[in-house]
MDTraj code that builds the backbone (N, CA, C; nanometers):
import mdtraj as md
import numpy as np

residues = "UNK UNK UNK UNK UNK UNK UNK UNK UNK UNK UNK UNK UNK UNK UNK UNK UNK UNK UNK UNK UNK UNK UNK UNK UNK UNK UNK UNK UNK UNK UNK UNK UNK UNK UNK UNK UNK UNK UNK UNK UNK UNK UNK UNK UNK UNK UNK UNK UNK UNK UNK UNK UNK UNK UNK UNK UNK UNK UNK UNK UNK UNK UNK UNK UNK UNK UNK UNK UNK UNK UNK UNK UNK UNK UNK UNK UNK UNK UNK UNK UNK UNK UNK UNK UNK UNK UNK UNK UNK UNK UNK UNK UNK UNK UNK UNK UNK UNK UNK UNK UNK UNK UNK UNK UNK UNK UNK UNK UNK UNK UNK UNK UNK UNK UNK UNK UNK UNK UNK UNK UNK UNK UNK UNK UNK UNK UNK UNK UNK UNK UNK UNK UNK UNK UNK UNK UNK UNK UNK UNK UNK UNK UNK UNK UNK UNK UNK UNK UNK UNK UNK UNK UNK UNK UNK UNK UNK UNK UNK UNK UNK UNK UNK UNK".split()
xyz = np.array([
    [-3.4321, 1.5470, 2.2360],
    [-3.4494, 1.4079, 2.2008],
    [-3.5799, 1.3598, 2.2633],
    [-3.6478, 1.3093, 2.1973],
    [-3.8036, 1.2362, 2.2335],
    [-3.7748, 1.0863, 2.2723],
    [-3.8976, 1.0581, 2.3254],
    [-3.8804, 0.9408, 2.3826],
    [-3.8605, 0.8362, 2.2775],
    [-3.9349, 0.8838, 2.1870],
    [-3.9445, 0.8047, 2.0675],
    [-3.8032, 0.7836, 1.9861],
    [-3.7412, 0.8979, 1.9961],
    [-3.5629, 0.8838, 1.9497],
    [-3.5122, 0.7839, 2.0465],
    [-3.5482, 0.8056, 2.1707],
    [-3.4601, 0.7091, 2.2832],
    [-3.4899, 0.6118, 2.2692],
    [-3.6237, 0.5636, 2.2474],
    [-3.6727, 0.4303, 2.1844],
    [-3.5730, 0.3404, 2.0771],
    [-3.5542, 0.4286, 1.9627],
    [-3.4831, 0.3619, 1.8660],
    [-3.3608, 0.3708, 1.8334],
    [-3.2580, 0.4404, 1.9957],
    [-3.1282, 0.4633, 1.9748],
    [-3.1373, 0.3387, 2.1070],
    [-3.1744, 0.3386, 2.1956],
    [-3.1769, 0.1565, 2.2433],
    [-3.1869, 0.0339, 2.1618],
    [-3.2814, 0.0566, 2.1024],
    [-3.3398, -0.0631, 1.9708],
    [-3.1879, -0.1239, 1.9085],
    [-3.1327, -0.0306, 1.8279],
    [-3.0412, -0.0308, 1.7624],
    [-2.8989, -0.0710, 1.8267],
    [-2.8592, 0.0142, 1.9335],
    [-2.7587, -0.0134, 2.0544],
    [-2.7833, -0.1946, 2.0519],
    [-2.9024, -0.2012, 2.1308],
    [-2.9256, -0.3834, 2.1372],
    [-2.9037, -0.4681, 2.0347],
    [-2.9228, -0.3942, 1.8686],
    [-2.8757, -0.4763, 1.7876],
    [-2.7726, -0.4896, 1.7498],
    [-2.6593, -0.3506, 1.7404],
    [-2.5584, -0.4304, 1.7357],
    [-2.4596, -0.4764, 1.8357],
    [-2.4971, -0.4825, 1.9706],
    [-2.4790, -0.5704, 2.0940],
    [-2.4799, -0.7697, 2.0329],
    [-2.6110, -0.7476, 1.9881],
    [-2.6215, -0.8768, 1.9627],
    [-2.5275, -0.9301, 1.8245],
    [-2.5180, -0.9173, 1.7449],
    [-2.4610, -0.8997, 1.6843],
    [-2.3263, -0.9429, 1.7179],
    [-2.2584, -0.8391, 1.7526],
    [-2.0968, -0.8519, 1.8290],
    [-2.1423, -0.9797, 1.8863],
    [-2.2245, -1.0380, 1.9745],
    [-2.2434, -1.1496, 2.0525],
    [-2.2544, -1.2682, 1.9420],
    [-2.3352, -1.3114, 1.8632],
    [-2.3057, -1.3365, 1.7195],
    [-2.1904, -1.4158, 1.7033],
    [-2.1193, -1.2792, 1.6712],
    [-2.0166, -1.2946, 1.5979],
    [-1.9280, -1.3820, 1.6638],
    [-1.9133, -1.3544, 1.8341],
    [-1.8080, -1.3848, 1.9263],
    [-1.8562, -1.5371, 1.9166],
    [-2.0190, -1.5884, 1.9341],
    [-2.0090, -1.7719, 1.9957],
    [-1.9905, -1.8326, 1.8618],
    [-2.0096, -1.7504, 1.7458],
    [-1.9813, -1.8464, 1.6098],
    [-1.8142, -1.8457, 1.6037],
    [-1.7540, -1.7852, 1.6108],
    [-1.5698, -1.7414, 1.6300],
    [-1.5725, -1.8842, 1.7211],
    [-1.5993, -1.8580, 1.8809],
    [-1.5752, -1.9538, 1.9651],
    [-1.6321, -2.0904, 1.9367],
    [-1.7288, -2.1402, 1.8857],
    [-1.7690, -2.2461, 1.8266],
    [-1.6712, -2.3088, 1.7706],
    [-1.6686, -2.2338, 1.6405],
    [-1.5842, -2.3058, 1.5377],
    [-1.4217, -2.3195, 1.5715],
    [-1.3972, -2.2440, 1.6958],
    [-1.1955, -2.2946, 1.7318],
    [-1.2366, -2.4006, 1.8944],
    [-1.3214, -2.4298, 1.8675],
    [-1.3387, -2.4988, 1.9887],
    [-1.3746, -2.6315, 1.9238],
    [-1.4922, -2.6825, 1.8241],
    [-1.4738, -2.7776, 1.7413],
    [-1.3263, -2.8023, 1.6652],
    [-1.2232, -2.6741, 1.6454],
    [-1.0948, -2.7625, 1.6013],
    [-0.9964, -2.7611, 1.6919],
    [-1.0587, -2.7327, 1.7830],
    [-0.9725, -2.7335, 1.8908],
    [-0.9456, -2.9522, 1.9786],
    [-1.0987, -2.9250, 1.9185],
    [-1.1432, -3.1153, 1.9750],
    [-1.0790, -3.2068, 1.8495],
    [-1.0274, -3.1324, 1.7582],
    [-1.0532, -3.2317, 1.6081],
    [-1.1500, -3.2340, 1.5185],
    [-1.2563, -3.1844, 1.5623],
    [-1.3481, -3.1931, 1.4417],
    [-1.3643, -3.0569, 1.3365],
    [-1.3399, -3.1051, 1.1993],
    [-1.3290, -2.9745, 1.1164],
    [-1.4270, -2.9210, 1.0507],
    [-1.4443, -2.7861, 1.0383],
    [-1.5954, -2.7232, 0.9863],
    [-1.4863, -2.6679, 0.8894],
    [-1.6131, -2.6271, 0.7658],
    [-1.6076, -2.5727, 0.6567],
    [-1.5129, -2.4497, 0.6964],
    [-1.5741, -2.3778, 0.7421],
    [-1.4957, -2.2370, 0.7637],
    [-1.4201, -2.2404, 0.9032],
    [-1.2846, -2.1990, 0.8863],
    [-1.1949, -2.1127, 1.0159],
    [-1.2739, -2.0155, 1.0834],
    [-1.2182, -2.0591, 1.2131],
    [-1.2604, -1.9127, 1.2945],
    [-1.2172, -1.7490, 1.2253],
    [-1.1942, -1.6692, 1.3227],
    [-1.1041, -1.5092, 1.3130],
    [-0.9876, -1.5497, 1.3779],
    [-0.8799, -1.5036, 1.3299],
    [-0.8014, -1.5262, 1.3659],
    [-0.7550, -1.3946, 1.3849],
    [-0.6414, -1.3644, 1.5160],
    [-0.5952, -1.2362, 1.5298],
    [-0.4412, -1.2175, 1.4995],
    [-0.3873, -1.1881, 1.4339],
    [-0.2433, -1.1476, 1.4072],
    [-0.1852, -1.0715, 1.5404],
    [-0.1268, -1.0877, 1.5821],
    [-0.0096, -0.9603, 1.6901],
    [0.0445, -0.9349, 1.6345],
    [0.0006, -0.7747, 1.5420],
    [0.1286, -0.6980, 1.4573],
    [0.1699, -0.6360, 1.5865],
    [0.2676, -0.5761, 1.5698],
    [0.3611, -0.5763, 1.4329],
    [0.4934, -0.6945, 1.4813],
    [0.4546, -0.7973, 1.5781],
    [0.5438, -0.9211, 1.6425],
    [0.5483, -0.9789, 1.5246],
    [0.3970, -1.0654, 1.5039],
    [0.3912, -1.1234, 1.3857],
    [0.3672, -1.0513, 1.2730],
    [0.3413, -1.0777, 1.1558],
    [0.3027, -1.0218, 1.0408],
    [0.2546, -1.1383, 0.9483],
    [0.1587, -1.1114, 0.9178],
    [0.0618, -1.1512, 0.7769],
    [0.1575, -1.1548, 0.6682],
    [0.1642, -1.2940, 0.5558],
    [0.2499, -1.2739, 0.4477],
    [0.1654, -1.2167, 0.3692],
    [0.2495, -1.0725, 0.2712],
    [0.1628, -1.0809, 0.1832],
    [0.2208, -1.1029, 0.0708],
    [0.1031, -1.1263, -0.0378],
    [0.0861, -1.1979, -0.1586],
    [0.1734, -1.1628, -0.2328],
    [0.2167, -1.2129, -0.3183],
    [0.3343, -1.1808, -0.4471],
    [0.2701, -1.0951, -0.5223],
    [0.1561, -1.0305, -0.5690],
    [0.0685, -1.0154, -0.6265],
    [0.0147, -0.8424, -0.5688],
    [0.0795, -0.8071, -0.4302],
    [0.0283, -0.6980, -0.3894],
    [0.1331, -0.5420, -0.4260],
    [0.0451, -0.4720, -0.4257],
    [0.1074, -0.3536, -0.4861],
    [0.1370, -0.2660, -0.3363],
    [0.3002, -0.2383, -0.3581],
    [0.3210, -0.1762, -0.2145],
    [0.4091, -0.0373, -0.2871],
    [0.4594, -0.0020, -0.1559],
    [0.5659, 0.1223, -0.2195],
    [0.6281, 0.1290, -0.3333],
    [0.6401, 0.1914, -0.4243],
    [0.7251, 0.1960, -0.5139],
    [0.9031, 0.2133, -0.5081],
    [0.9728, 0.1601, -0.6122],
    [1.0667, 0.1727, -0.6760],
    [1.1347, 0.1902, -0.7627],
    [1.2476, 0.2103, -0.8024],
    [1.3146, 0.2583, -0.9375],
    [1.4249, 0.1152, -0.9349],
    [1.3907, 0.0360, -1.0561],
    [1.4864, 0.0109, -1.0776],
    [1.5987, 0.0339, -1.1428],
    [1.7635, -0.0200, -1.1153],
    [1.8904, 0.0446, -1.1443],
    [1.9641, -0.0528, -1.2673],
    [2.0548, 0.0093, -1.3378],
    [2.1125, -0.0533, -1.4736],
    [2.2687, -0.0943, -1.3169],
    [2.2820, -0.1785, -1.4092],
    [2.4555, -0.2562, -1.3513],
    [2.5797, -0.1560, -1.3139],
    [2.5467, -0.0401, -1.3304],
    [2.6025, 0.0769, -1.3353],
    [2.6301, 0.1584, -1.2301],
    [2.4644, 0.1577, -1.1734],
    [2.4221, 0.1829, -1.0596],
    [2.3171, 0.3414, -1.1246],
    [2.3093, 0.3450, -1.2342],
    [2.2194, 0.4498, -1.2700],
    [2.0679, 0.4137, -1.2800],
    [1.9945, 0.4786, -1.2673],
    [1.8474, 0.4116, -1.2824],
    [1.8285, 0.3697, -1.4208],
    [1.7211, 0.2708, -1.4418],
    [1.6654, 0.2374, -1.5429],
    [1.5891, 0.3221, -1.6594],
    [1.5110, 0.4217, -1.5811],
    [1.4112, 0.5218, -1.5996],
    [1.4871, 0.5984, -1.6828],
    [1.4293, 0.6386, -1.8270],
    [1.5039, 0.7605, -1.9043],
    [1.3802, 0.8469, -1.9466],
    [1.3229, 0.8927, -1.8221],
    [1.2718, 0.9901, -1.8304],
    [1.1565, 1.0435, -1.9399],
    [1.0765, 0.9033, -1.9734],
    [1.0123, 0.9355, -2.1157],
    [0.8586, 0.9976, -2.0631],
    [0.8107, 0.9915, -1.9451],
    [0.6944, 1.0330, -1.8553],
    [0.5899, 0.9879, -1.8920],
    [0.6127, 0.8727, -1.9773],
    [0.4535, 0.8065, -1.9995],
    [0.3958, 0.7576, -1.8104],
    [0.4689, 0.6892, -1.7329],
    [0.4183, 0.7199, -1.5953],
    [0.3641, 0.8512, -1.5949],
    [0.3690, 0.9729, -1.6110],
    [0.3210, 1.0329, -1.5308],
    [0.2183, 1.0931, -1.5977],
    [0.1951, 1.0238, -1.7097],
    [0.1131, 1.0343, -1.8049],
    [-0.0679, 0.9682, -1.7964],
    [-0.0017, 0.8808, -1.7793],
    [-0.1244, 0.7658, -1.7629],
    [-0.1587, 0.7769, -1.6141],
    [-0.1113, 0.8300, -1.4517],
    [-0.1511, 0.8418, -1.3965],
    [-0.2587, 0.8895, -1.3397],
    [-0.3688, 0.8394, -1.3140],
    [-0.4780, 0.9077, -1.2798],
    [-0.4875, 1.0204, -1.1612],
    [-0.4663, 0.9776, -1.0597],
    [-0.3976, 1.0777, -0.9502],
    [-0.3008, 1.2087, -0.9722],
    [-0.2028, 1.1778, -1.0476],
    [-0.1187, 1.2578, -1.0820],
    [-0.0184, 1.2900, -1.0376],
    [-0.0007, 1.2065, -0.9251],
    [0.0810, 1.2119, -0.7865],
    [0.2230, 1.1578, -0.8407],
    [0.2921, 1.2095, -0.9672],
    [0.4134, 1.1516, -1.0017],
    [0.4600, 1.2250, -1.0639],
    [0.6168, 1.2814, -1.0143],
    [0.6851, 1.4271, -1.0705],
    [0.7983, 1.3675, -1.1098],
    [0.8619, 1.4153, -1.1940],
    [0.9538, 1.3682, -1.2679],
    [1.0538, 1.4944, -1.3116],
    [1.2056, 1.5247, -1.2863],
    [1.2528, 1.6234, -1.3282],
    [1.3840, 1.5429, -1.4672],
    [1.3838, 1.5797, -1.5378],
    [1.4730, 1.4937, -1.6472],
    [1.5804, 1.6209, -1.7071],
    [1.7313, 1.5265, -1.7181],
    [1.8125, 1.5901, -1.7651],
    [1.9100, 1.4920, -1.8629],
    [1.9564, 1.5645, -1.9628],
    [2.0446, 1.5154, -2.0551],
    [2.1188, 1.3730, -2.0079],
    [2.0953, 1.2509, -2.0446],
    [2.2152, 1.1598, -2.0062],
    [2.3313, 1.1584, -2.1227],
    [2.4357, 1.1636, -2.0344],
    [2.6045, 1.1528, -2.1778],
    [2.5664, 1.0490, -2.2271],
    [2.5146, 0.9070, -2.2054],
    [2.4974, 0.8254, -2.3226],
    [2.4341, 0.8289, -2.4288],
    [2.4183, 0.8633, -2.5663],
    [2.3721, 0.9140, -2.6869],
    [2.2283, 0.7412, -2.6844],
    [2.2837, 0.6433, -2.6530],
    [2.1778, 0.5623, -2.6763],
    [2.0469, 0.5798, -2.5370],
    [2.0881, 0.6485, -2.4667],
    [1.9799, 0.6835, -2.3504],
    [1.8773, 0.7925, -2.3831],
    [1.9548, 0.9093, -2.3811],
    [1.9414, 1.0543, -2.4108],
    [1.8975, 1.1286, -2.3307],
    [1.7906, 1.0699, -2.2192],
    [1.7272, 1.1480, -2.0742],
    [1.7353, 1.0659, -1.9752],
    [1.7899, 1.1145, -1.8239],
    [1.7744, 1.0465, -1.7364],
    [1.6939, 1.1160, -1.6250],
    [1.6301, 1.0562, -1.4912],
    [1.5834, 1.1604, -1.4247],
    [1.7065, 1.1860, -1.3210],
    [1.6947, 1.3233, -1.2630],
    [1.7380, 1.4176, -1.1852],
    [1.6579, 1.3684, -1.0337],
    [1.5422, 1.3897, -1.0576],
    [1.4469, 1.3438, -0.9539],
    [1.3729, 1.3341, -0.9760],
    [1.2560, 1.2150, -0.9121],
    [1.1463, 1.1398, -0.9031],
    [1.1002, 1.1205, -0.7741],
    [0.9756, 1.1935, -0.8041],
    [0.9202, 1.1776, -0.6729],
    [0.7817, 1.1304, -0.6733],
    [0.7194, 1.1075, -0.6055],
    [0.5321, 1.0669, -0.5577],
    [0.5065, 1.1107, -0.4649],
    [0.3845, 1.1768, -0.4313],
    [0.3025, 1.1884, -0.2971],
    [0.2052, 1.0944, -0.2984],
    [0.2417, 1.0074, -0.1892],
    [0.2017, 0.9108, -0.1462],
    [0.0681, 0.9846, -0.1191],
    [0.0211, 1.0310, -0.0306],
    [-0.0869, 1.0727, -0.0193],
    [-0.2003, 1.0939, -0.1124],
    [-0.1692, 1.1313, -0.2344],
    [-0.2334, 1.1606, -0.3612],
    [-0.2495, 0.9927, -0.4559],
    [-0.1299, 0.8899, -0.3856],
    [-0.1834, 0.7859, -0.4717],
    [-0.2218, 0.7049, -0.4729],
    [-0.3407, 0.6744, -0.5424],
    [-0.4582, 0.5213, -0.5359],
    [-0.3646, 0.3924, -0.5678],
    [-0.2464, 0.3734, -0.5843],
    [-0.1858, 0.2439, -0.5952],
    [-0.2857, 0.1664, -0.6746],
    [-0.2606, 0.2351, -0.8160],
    [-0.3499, 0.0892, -0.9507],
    [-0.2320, 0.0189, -0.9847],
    [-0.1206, 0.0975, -1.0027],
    [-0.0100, -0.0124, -1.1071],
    [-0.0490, 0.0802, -1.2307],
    [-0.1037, 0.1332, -1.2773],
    [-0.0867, 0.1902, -1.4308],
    [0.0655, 0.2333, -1.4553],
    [0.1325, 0.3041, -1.3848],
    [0.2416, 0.3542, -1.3642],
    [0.3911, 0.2539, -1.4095],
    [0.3406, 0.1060, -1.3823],
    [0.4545, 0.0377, -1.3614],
    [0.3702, -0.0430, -1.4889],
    [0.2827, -0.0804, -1.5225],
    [0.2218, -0.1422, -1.6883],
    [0.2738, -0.0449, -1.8176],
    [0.2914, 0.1070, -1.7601],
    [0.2896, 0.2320, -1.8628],
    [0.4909, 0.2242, -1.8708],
    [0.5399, 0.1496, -1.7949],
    [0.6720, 0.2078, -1.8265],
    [0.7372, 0.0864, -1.9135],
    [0.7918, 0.1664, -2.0429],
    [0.8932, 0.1235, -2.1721],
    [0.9838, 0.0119, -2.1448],
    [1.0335, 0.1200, -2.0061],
    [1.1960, 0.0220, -1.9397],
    [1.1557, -0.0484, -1.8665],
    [1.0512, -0.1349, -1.7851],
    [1.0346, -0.1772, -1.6826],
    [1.0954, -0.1085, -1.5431],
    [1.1215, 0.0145, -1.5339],
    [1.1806, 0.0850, -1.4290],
    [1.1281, 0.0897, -1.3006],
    [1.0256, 0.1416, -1.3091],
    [0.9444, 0.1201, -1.1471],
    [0.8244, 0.0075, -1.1546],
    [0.8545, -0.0205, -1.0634],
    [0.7936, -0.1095, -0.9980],
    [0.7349, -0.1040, -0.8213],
    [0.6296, -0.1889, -0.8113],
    [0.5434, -0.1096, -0.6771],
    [0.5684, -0.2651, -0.5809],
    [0.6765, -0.3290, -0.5970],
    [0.6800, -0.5127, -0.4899],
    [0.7718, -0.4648, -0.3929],
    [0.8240, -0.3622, -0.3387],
    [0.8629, -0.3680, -0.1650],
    [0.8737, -0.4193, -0.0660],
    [0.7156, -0.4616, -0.0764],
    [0.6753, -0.4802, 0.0319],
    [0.6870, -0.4229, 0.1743],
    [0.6995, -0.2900, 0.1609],
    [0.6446, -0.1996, 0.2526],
    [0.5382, -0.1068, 0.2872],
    [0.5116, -0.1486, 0.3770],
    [0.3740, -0.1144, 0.3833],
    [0.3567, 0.0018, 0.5001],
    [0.4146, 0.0240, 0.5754],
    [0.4099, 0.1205, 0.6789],
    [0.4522, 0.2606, 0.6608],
    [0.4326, 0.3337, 0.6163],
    [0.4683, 0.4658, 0.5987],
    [0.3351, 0.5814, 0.6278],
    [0.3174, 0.5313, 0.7195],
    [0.2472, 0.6534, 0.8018],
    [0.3351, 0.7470, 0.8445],
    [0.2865, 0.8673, 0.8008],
    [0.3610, 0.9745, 0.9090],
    [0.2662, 1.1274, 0.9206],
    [0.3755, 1.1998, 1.0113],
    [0.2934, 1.2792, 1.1050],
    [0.2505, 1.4093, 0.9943],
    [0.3141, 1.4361, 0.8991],
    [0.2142, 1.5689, 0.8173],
    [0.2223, 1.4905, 0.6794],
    [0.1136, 1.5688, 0.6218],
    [0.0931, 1.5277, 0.4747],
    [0.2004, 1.5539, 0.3853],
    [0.2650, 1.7088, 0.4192],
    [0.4145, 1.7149, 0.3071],
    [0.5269, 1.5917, 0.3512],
    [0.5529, 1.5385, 0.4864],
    [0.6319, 1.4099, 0.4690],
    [0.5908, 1.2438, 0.3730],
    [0.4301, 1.2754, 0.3107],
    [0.4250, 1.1512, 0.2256],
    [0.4572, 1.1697, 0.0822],
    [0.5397, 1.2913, 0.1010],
    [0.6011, 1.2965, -0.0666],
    [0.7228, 1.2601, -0.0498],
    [0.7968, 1.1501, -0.1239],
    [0.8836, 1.0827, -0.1406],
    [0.9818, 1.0840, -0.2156],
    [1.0950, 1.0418, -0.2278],
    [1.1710, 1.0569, -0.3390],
    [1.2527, 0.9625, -0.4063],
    [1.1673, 0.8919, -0.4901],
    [1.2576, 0.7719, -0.5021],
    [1.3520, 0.7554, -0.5859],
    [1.4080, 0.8694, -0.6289],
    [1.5385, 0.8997, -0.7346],
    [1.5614, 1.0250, -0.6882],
    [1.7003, 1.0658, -0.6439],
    [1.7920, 0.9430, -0.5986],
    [1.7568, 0.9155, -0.4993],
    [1.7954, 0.7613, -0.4753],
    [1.7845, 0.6452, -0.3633],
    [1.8055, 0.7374, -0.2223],
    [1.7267, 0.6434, -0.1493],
    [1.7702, 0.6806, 0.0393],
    [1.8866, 0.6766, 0.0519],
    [1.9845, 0.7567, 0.1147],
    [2.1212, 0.7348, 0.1518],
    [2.0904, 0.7693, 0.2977],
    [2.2278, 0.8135, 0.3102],
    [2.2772, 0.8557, 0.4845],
    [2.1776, 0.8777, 0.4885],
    [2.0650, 0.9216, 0.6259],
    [2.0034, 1.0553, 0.6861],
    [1.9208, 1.0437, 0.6026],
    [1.8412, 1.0015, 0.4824],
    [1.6894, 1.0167, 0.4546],
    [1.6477, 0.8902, 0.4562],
    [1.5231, 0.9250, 0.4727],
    [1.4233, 0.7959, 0.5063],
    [1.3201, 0.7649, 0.4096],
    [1.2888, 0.6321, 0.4007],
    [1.1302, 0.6271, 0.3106],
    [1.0545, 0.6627, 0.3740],
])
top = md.Topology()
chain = top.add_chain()
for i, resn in enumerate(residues, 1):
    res = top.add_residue(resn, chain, resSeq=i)
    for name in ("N", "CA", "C"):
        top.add_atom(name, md.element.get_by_symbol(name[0]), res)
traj = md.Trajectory(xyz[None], top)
């Protein structure tokens, strides 16, 4: 490293020092003016304490998926795979077997996603006939520790002993 590198890895260091500094007296400014009463255009930053508190989110956001169920308690889904059709990712498996109702004719066996593999557009839930799946949960936490645990199974449902 030359002096001349050290030169402009200080340079830079100092800028975004300043910067962060910036950021912090405009933050403190503006909750300190509403702190007195007087209101500016824009809110400070505000910090959430997840996972105490939580952020609402929007009606509008696309979270985990689901299957919805007929009054029956059978899924909605008869297995026609336009989902897994229109998926861009591809991250949607579908195993289908005969349903006894003659007006159904396929139901799935199992349905699954790897989460990992999917960009969450919604094509999936615009592409389905029955209105069957749907992505409003609102769960959002499903991190986990290897990549084969973000394949999921959302037919059939979580019971005893499995987890989303």
């Amino acid at each position: 490293m030359t002096v001349k590198d050290g030169a402009r890895f200080a340079i830079e260091v100092l800028r975004g020092g300043l910067i962060t500094a910036r950021h912090f007296a405009v933050n403190m400014a503006r909750h300190s003016l509403r702190a007195i009463g007087i209101r500016t255009r824009r809110t400070g930053a505000v910090t959430i304490q997840y996972p105490e508190a939580r952020k609402q989110v929007p009606s509008r956001h696309r979270s985990l998926h689901r299957l919805l169920t007929r009054p029956d308690g059978r899924p909605r889904c008869v297995a026609c795979m336009l989902c897994l059709t229109v998926c861009p990712s591809e991250c949607i498996s579908v195993e289908a077997d005969e349903d006894p109702d003659p007006e159904i004719q396929k139901t799935p066996i199992r349905f699954e996603i790897d989460l990992s593999r999917c960009c969450f557009c919604g094509f999936c839930v615009e592409a389905c006939p029955e209105d069957a799946i749907r992505m409003d949960t609102g769960i959002l936490e499903w991190g986990r520790l290897g990549r084969d645990d973000l394949r999921i199974e959302i037919w059939p449902g979580p019971g005893p002993g499995r987890k989303i």
